[in-house]
SETOR-87570 format. One line per 4 residues: number of its first residue (from 1); for each residue x, y, z of N, C-alpha, C. Coordinates in steps of 0.2 Angstrom, whole numbers, padded with zeros to 4 digits. Example, Ala and Ser with C-alpha at 12.3 -4.5 7.8 and 13.67 -1.06 7.14 Angstrom:
<nodes>
1> 0066,-0028,0039,0062,-0022,0039,0066,-0016,0039  0064,-0011,0035,0068,-0005,0036,0064,0000,0039;
</nodes>
This chain:
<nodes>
1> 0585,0412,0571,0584,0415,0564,0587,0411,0559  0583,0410,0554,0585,0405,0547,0592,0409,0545  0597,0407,0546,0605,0410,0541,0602,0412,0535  0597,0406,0530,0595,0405,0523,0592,0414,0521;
5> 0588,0415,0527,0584,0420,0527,0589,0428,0526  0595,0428,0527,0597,0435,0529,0603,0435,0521  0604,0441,0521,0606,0443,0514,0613,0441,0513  0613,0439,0506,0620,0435,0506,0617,0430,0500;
9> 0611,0428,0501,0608,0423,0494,0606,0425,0490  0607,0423,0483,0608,0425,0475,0599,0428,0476  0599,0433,0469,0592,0436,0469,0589,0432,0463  0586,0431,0461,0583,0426,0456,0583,0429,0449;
13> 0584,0423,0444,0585,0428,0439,0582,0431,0435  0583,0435,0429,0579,0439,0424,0578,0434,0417  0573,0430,0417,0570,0428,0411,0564,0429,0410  0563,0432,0411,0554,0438,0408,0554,0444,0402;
17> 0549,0446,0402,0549,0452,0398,0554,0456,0398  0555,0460,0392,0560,0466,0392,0554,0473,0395  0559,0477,0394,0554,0481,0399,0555,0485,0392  0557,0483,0388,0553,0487,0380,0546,0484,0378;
21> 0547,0478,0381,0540,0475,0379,0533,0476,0383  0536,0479,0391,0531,0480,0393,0530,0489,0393  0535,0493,0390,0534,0499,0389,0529,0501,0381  0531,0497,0375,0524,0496,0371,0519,0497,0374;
25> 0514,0495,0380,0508,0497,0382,0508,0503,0384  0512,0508,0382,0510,0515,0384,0513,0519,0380  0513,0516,0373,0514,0521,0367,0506,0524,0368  0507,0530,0365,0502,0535,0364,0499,0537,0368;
29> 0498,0533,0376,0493,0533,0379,0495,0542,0384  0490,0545,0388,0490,0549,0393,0493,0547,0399  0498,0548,0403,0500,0545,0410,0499,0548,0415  0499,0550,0422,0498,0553,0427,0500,0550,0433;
33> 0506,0553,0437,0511,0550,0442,0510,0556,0447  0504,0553,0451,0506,0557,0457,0512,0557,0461  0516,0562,0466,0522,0560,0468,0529,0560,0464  0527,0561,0457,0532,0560,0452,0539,0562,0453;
37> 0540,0569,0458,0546,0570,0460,0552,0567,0466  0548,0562,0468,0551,0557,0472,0554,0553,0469  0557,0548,0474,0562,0541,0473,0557,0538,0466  0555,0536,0469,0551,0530,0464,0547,0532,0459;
41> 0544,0540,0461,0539,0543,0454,0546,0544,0448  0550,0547,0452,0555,0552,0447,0559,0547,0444  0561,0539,0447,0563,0535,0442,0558,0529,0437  0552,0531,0441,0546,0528,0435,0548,0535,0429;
45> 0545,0538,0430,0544,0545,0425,0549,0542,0419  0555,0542,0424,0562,0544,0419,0560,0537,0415  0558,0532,0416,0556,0524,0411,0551,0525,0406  0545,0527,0409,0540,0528,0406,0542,0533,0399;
49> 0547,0537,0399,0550,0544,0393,0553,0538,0386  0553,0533,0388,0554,0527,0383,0549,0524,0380  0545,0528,0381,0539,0523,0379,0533,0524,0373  0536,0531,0373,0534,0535,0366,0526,0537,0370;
53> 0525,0538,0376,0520,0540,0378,0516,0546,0373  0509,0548,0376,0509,0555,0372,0510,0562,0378  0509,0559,0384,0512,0564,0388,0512,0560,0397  0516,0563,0399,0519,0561,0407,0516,0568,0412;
57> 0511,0566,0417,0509,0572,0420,0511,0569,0427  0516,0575,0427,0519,0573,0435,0514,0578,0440  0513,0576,0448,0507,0581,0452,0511,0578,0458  0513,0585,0459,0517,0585,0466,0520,0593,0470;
61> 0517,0590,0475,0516,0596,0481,0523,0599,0482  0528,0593,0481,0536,0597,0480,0537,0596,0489  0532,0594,0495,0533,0593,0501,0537,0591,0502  0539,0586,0501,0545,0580,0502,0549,0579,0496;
65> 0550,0583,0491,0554,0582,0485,0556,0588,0481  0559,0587,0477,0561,0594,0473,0560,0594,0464  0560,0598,0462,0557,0598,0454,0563,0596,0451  0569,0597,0453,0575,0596,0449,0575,0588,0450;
69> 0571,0585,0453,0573,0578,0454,0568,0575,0447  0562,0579,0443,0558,0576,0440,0561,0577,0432  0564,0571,0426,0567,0569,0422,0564,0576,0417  0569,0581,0413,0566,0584,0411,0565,0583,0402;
73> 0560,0585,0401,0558,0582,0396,0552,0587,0393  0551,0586,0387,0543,0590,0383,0537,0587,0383  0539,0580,0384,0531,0575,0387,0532,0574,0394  0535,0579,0396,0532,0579,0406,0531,0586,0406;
77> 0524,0585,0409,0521,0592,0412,0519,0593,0419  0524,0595,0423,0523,0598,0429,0519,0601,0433  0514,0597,0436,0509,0601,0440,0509,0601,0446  0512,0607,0449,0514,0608,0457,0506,0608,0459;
81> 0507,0604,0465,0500,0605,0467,0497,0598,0470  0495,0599,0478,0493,0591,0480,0485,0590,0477  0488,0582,0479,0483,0578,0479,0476,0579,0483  0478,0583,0488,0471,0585,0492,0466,0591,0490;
85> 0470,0594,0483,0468,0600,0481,0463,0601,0475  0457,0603,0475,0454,0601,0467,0456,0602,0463  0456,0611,0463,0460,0612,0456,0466,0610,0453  0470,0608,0458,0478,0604,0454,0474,0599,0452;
89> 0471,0595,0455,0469,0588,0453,0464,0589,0447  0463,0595,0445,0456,0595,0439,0462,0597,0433  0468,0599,0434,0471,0602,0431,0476,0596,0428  0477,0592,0433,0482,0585,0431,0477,0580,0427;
93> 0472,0581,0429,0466,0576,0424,0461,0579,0418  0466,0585,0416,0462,0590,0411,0462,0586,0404  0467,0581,0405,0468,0576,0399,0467,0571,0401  0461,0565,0401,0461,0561,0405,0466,0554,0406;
97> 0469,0554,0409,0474,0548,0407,0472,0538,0408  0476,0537,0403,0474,0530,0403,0476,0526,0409  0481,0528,0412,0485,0525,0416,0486,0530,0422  0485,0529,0429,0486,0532,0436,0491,0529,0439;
101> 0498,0532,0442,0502,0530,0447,0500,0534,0452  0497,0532,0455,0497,0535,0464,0502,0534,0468  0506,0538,0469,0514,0537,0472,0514,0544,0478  0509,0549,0478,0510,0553,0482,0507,0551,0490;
105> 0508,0553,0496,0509,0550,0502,0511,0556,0506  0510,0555,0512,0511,0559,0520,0518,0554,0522  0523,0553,0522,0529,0550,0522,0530,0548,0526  0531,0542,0531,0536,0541,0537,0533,0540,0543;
109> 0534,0533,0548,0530,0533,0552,0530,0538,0556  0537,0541,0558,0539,0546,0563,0535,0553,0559  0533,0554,0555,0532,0561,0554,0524,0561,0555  0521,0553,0553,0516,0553,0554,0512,0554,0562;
113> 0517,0552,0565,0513,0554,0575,0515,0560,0574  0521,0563,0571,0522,0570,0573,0516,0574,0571  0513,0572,0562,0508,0575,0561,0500,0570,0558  0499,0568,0565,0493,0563,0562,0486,0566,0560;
117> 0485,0572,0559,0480,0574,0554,0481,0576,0546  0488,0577,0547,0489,0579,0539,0491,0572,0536  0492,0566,0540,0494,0561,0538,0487,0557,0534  0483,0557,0540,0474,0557,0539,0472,0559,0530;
121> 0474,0565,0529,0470,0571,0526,0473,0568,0519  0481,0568,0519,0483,0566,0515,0483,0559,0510  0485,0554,0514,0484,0548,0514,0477,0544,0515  0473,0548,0517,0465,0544,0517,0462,0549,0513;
125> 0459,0556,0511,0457,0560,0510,0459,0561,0502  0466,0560,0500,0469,0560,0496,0467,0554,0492  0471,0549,0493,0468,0544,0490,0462,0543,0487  0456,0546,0491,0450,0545,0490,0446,0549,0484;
129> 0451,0556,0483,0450,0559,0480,0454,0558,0471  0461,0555,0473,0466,0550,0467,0459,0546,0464  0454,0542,0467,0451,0538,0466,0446,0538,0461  0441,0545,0464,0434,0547,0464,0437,0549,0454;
133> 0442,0553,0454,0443,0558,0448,0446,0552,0446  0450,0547,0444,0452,0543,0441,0446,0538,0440  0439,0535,0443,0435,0531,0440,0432,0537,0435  0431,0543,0435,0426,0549,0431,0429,0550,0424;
137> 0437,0548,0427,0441,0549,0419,0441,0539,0415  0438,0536,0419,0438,0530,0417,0446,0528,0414  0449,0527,0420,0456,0525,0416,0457,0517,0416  0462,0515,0414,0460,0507,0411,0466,0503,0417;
141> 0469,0510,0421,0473,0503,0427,0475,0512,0434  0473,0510,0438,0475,0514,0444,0479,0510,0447  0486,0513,0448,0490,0508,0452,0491,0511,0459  0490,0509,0465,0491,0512,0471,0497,0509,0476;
145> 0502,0514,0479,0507,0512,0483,0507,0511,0488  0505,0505,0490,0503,0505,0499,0512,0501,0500  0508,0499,0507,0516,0498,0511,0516,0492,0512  0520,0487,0512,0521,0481,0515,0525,0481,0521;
149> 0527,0489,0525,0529,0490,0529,0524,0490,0535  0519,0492,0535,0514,0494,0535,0508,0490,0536  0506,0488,0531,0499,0484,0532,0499,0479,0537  0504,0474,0536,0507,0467,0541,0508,0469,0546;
153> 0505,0474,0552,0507,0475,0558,0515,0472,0559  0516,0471,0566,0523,0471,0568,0524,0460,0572  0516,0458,0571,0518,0452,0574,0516,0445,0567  0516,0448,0560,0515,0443,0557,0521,0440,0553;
157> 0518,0433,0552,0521,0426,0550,0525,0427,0545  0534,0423,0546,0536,0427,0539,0538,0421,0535  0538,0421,0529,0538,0427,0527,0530,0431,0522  0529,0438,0523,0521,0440,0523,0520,0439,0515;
161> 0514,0434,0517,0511,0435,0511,0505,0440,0509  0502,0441,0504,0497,0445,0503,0491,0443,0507  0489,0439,0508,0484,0436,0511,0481,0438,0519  0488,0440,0521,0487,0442,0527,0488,0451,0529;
165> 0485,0453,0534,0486,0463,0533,0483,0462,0544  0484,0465,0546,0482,0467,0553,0478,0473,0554  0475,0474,0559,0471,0479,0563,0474,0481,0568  0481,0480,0572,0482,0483,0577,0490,0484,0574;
169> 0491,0492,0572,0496,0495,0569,0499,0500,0572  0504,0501,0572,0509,0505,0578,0510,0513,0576  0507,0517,0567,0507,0522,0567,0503,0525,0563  0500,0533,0563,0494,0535,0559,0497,0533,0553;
173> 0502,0532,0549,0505,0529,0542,0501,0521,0540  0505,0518,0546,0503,0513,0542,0495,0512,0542  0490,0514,0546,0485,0515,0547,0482,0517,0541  0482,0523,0539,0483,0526,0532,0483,0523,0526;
177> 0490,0518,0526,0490,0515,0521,0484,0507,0518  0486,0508,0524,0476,0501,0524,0474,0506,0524  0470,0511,0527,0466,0514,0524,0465,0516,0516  0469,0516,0512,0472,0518,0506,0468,0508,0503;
181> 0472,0505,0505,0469,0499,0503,0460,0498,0502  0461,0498,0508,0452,0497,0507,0448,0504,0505  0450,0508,0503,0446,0513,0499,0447,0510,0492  0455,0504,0488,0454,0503,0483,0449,0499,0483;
185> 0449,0495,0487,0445,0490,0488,0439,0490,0485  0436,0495,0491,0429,0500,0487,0428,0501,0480  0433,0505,0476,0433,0506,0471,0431,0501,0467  0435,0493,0466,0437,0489,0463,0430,0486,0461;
189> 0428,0487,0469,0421,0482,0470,0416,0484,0466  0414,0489,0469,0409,0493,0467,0409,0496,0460  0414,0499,0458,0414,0504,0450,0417,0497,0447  0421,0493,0447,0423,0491,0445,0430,0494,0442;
193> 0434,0499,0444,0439,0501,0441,0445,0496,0442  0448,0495,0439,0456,0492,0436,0461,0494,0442  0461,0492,0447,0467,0495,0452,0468,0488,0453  0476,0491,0453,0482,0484,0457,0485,0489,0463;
197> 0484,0486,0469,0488,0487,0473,0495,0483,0473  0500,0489,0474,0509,0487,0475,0511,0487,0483  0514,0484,0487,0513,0483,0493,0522,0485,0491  0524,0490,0493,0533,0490,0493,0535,0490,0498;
201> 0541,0487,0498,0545,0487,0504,0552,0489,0505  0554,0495,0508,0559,0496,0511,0563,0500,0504  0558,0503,0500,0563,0504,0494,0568,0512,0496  0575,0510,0493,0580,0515,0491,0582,0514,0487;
205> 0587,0521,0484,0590,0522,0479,0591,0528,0475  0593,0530,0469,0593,0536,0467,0586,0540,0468  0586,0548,0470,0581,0551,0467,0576,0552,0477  0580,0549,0482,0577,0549,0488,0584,0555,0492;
209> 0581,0561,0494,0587,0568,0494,0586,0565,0504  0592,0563,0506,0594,0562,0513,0587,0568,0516  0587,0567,0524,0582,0569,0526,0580,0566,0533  0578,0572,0537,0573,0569,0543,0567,0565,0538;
213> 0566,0561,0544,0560,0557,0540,0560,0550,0536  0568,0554,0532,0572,0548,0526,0571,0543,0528  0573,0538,0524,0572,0532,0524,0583,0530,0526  0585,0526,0528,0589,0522,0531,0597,0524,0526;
217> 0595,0520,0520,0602,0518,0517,0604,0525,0515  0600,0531,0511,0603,0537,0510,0604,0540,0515  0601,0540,0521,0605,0544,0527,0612,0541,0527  0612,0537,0530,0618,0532,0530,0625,0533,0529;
221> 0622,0533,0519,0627,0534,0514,0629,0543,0516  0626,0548,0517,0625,0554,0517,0630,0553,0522  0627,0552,0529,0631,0552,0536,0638,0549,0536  0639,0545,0531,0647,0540,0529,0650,0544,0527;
225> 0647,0548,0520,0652,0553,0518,0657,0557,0521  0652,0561,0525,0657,0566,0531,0657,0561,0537  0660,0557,0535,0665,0551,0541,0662,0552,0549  0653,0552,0546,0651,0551,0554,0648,0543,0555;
229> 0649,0541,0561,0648,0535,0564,0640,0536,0563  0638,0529,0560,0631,0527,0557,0627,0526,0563  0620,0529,0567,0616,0529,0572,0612,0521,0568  0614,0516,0576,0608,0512,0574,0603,0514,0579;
233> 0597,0513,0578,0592,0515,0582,0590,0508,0585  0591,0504,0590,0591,0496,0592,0596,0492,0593  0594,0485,0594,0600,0480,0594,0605,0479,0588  0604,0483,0581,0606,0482,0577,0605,0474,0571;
237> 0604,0470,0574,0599,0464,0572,0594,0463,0570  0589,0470,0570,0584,0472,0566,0584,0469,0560  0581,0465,0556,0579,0466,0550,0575,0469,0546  0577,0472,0538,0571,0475,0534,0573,0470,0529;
241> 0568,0473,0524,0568,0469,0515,0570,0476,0513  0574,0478,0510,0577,0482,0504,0576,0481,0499  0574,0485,0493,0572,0485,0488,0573,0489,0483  0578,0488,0481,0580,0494,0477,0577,0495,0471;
245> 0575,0503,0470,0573,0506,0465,0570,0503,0459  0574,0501,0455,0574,0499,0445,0570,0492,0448  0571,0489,0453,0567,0481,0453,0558,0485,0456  0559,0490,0459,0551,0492,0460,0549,0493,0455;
249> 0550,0501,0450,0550,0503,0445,0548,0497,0440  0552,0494,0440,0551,0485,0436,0545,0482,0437  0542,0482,0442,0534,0476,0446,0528,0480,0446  0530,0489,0445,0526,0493,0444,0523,0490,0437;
253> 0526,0494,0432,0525,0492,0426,0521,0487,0423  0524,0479,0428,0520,0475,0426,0513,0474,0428  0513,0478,0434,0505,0479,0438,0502,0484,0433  0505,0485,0431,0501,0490,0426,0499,0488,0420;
257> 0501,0483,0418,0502,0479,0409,0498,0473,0411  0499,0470,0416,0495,0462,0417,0487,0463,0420  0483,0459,0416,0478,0459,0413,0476,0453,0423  0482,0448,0424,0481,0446,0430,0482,0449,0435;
261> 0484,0455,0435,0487,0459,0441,0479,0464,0446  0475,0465,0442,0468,0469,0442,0465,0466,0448  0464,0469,0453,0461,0466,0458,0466,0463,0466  0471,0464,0464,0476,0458,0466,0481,0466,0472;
265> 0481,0462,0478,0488,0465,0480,0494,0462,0478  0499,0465,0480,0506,0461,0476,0511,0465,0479  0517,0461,0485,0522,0462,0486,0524,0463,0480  0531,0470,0483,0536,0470,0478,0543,0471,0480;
269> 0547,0468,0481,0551,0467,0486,0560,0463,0484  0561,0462,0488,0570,0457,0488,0569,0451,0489  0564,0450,0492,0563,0443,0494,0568,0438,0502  0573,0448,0502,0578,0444,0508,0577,0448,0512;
273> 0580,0449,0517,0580,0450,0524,0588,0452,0526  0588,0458,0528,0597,0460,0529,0595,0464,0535  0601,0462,0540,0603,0466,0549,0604,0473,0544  0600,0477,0549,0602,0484,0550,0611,0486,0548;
277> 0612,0482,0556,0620,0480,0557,0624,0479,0548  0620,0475,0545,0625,0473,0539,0624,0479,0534  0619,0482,0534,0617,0489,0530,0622,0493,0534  0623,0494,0538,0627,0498,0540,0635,0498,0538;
281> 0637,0490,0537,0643,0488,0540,0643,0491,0530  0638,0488,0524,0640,0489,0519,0642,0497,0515  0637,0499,0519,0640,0508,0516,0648,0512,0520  0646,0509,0525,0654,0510,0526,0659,0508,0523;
285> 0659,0500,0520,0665,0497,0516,0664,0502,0509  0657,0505,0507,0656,0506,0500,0659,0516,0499  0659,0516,0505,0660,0524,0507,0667,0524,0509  0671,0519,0513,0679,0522,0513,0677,0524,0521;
289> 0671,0525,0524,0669,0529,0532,0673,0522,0537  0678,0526,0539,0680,0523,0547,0679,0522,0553  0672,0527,0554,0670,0531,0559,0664,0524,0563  0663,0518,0558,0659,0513,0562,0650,0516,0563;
293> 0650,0513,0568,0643,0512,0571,0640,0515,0578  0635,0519,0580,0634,0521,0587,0626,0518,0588  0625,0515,0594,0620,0512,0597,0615,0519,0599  0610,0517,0596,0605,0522,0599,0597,0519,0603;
297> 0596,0521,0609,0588,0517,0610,0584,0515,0604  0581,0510,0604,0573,0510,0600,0571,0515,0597  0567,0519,0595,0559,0523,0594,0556,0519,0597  0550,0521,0600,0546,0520,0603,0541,0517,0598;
301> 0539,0516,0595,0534,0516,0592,0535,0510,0585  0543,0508,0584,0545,0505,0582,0545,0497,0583  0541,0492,0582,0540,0485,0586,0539,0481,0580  0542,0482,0574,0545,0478,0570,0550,0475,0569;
305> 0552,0467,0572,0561,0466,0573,0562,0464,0565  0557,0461,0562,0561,0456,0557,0554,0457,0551  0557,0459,0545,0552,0460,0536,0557,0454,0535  0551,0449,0529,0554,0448,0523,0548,0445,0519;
309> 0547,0449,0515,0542,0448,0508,0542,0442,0504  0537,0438,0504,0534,0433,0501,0534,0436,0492  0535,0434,0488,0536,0438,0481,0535,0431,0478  0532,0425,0479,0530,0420,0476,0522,0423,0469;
313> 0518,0425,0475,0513,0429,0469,0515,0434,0464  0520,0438,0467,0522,0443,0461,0525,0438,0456  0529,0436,0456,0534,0429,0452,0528,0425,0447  0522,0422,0451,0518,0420,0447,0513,0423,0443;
317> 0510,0429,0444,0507,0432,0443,0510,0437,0437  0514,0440,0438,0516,0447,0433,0524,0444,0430  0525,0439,0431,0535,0437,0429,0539,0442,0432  0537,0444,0440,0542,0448,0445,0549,0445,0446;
321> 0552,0448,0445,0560,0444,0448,0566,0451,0449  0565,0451,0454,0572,0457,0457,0579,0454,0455  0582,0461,0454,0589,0458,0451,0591,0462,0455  0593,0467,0457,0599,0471,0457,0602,0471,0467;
325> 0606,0466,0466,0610,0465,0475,0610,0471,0478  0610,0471,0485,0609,0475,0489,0615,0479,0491  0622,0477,0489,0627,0480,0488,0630,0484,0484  0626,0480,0478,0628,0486,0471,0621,0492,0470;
329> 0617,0489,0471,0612,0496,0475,0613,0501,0478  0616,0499,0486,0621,0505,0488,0626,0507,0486  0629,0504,0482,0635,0508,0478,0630,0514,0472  0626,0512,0470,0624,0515,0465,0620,0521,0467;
333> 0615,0521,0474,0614,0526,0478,0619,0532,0477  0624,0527,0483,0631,0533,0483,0636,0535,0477  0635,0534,0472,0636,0537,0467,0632,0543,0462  0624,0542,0464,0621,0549,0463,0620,0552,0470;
337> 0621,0551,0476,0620,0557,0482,0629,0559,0478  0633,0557,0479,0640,0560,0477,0639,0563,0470  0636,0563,0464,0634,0568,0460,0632,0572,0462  0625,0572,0463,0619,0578,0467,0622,0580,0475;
341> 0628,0580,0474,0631,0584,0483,0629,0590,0483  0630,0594,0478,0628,0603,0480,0620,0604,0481  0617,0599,0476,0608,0601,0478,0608,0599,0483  0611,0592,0485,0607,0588,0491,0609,0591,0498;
345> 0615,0596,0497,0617,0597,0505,0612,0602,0507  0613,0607,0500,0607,0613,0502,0600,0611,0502  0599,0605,0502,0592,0601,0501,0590,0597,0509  0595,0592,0509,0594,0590,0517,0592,0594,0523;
349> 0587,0591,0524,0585,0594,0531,0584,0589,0535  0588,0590,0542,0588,0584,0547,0586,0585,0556;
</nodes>
């Protein structure tokens, strides 16, 4: 393994647009965040409230998230209710919006074998429908979340560029998530609608309530608190790309403003590569937890040793550059799970 490749190397720096200058493009305008009340909607949301928008319509099934997580505010209007459902969805596009976040999703590769028709239903079904109602309201950018966990099977060249995506995939998720592609694809082609696909990777951080399902660093952090020894599930040598929040939040934005971004997939991502092992080792130094590390078999279904995101095109394309170290991100996580302790205990479910 390339040493250069694992985390430890500087993240590149911030000489680009302020994000006041990219939030001008949404003065006045209509917005609509599927998902809103997750990690990444609920801290899109809370950006977007700077923007002198004329209103933020958040559309969320509340599945995998909670309403106290959605920034509260009189330009956000809450409309419980998925994506697979007409009347939410006629009710969320009552106002047509200029601008679509597509950020809702059937979450997790594991939840997805547990439930691969609602993953289906959701995720393919869904989307098609985010699509259908967003070319009728003519919006001027659709942006959709797919996965650069995802698309790139488990056997491609790193580091992945957009260029490349696989056919032989390990779960009804990732499967999905291409499916979600090539539906924008359709759209793009055909209608010609304004969609930028974001390909994220590995993102944590505020606004993600610990969880079966969850994602890695807030368990972790959660599991560190009460001084339990951190489950690796492998050799611990596993690599992901981490991606903390405010730098997606960040590449969103721009795929939404750049007139280059239209058409285009676009990792968003760290650009580095960090051992599982080292993500574990760092929330324990960041938590005080003595309790270490306990080895657990693979998942089955898990046959990704090593991510690391190409973010060359974002970089050129949209002036992407990740700032925020993967060490003061996990400090920053555990600084709101340790606010939000009383919601999120009575919140987690494991």
């Amino acid at each position: 393994m390339d040493g250069r490749s694992i985390q430890g190397a500087q993240s590149p720096g911030c000489d680009h647009e302020t994000v006041n200058e990219l939030l001008s493009n949404f003065e006045g305008k209509q917005i609509l965040v599927t998902g809103g009340a997750g990690c990444i909607g609920s801290n899109l949301v809370s950006v977007l409230l700077d923007s002198d928008a004329q209103q933020i319509v958040v559309l969320d099934d509340l599945s995998s998230s909670y309403e106290w997580n959605i920034p509260a505010s009189p330009n956000v209007r809450f409309v419980k209710g998925s994506i697979i459902d007409d009347e939410s969805l006629k009710t969320a596009f009552s106002e047509p919006p200029s601008f679509v976040f597509h950020l809702a999703a059937h979450f997790a590769n594991q939840n997805s074998i547990v439930h691969p028709e609602i993953d289906l239903l959701v995720n393919g079904q869904g989307t098609l429908k985010a699509l259908e109602y967003s070319r009728k309201a003519n919006v001027s950018r659709f942006i959709f979340a797919s996965s650069g966990c995802s698309v790139y099977g488990s056997k491609a060249p790193l580091p992945l560029t957009e260029d490349y995506v696989s056919l032989h995939l390990d779960t009804p998720y990732q499967i999905t998530k291409l499916l979600g592609e090539l539906y924008c694809n359709f759209y793009r082609d055909y209608y010609n609608l304004p969609i930028v696909t974001c390909r994220f990777f590995n993102v944590y951080g505020p606004g993600e309530v610990p969880g079966k399902y969850r994602n890695v660093i807030p368990n972790f952090i959660y599991w560190a608190l009460q001084n339990r020894a951190l489950p690796i599930t492998g050799t611990g040598d596993e690599t992901r790309d981490w991606t903390y929040v405010s730098d997606i939040v960040d590449g969103i934005l721009r795929c939404a403003t750049s007139p280059k971004a239209v058409g285009e997939a676009i990792n968003l991502a760290s650009g580095i590569e960090t051992r599982v092992s080292e993500v574990a080792r760092m929330v324990n130094l960041v938590t005080g937890n003595t309790s270490g590390m306990t080895k657990l078999p693979k998942r089955d279904w898990d046959k990704i040793d090593r991510r690391r995101a190409s973010i060359d095109k974002a970089s050129r394309l949209i002036g992407y550059r990740p700032k925020v170290k993967l060490q003061d991100g996990i400090e920053k996580t555990m600084k709101w799970i340790t606010a939000q302790r009383i919601r999120i205990d009575q919140a987690a479910r494991f």
